[in-house]
C-alpha positions in Angstrom: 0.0 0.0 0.0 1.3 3.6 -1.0 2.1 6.8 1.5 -1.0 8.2 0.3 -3.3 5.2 0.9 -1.9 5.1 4.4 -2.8 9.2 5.0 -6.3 8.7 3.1 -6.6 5.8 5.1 -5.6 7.6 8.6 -7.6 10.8 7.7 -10.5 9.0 7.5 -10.4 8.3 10.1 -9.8 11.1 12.4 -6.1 11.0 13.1 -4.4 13.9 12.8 -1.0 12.3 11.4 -0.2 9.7 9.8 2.4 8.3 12.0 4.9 10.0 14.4 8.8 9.2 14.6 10.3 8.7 17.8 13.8 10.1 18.6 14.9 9.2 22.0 18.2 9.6 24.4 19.0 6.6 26.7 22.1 6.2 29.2 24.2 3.1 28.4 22.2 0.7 30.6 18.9 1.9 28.1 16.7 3.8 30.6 15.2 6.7 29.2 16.8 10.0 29.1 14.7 12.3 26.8 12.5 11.7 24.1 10.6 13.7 21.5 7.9 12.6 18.7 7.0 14.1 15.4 4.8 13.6 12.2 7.2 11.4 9.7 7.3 13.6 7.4 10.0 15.5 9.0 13.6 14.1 8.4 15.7 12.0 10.8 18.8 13.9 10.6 16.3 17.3 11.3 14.6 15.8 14.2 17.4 14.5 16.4 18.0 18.4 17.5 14.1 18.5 19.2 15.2 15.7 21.5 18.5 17.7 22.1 17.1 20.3 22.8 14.5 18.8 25.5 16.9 17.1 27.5 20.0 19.8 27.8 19.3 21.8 30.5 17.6 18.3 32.3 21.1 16.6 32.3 23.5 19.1 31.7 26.7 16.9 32.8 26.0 15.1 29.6 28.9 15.4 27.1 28.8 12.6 24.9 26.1 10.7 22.5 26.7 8.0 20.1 24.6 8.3 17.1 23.2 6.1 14.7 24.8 7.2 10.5 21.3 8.8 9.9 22.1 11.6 11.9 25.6 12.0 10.1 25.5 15.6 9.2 25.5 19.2 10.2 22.1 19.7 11.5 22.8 17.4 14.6 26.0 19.0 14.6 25.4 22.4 14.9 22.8 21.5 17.6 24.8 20.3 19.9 27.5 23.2 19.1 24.1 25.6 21.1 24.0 23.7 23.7 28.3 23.7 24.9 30.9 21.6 24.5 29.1 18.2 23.5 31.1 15.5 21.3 29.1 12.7 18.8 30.3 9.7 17.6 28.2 8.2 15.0 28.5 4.4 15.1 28.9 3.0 10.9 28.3 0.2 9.5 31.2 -1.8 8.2 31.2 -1.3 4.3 32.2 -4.7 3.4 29.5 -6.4 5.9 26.9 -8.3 4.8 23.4 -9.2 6.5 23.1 -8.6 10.0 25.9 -6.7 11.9 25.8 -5.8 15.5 26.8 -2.4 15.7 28.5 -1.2 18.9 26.1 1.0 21.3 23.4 1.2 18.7 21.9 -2.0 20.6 21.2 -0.3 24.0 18.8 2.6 22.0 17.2 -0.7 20.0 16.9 -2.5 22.6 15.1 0.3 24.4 12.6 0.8 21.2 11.9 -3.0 22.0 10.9 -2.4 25.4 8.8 0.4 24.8 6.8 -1.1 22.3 5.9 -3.9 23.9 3.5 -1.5 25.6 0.1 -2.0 23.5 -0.8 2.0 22.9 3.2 2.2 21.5 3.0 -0.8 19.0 1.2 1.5 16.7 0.1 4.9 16.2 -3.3 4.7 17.5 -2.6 8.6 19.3 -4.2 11.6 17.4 -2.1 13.9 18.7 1.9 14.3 19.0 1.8 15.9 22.8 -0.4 11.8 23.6 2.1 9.9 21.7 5.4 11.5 23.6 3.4 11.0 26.8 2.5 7.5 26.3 6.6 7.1 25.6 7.3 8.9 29.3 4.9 6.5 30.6 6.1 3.2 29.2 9.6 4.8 30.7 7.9 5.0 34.2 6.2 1.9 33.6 9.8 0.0 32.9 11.0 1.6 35.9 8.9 0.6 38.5 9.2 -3.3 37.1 12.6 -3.6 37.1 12.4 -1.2 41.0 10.1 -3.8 42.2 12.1 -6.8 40.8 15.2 -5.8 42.6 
């Protein structure tokens, strides 16, 4: 099925974007550290400053984010040059790899995605608005939280 099948589709019924695009920030262990949501049509590469932005002046003793190659550029770039003295390493994929390749600290944010959706409102976009779609995310955060609290 096409884009435009999808928005028809969406518009009919009532939803007020087609579906959103999660950036999110974890520390290395995966917990959540910021997150933002936005309609797909803006690009990757633009969108990682949004969730720099949110979470800069919450955890300002943060200096250093590893990056997937889809935010390889200058936009993230001269985001975090706003916000101080913050360095990015954007983890690559090997040229000469083929299939699956397990890239170094891109796991931890994949594995985080994988937790979240295991939430049933987060395995699709069934939200109508972006400000209930970046909630639902904080509260599958919470959510994860006080499992693995009361686990321990």
């Amino acid at each position: 099925m096409s884009r435009e099948a999808h928005v028809r589709i969406w518009e009919r019924v009532g939803v007020r974007f087609p579906c959103a695009t999660r950036h999110i920030v974890t520390d290395t262990s995966g917990l959540l550290v910021g997150a933002e949501v936005h309609p797909a049509d803006v690009q990757d590469r633009d969108g990682a400053g949004l969730v720099i932005e949110a979470i800069h002046q919450l955890f300002p003793w943060l200096r250093h984010l590893f990056a997937d190659s889809v935010y390889n550029g200058p936009n993230l770039r001269d985001a975090l040059a706003k916000f101080g003295n913050w360095t990015i390493e954007i983890v690559k994929r090997a040229a000469d790899a083929a299939g699956f390749q397990l890239l170094p600290r891109r796991w931890v944010v994949e594995r985080t995605f994988a937790w979240l959706n295991r939430n049933r409102r987060l395995a699709k976009d069934f939200e109508a608005t972006i400000a209930s779609a970046k909630a639902w995310v904080y509260i599958t955060s919470v959510q994860l939280l006080i499992r693995r609290l009361a686990c321990s």
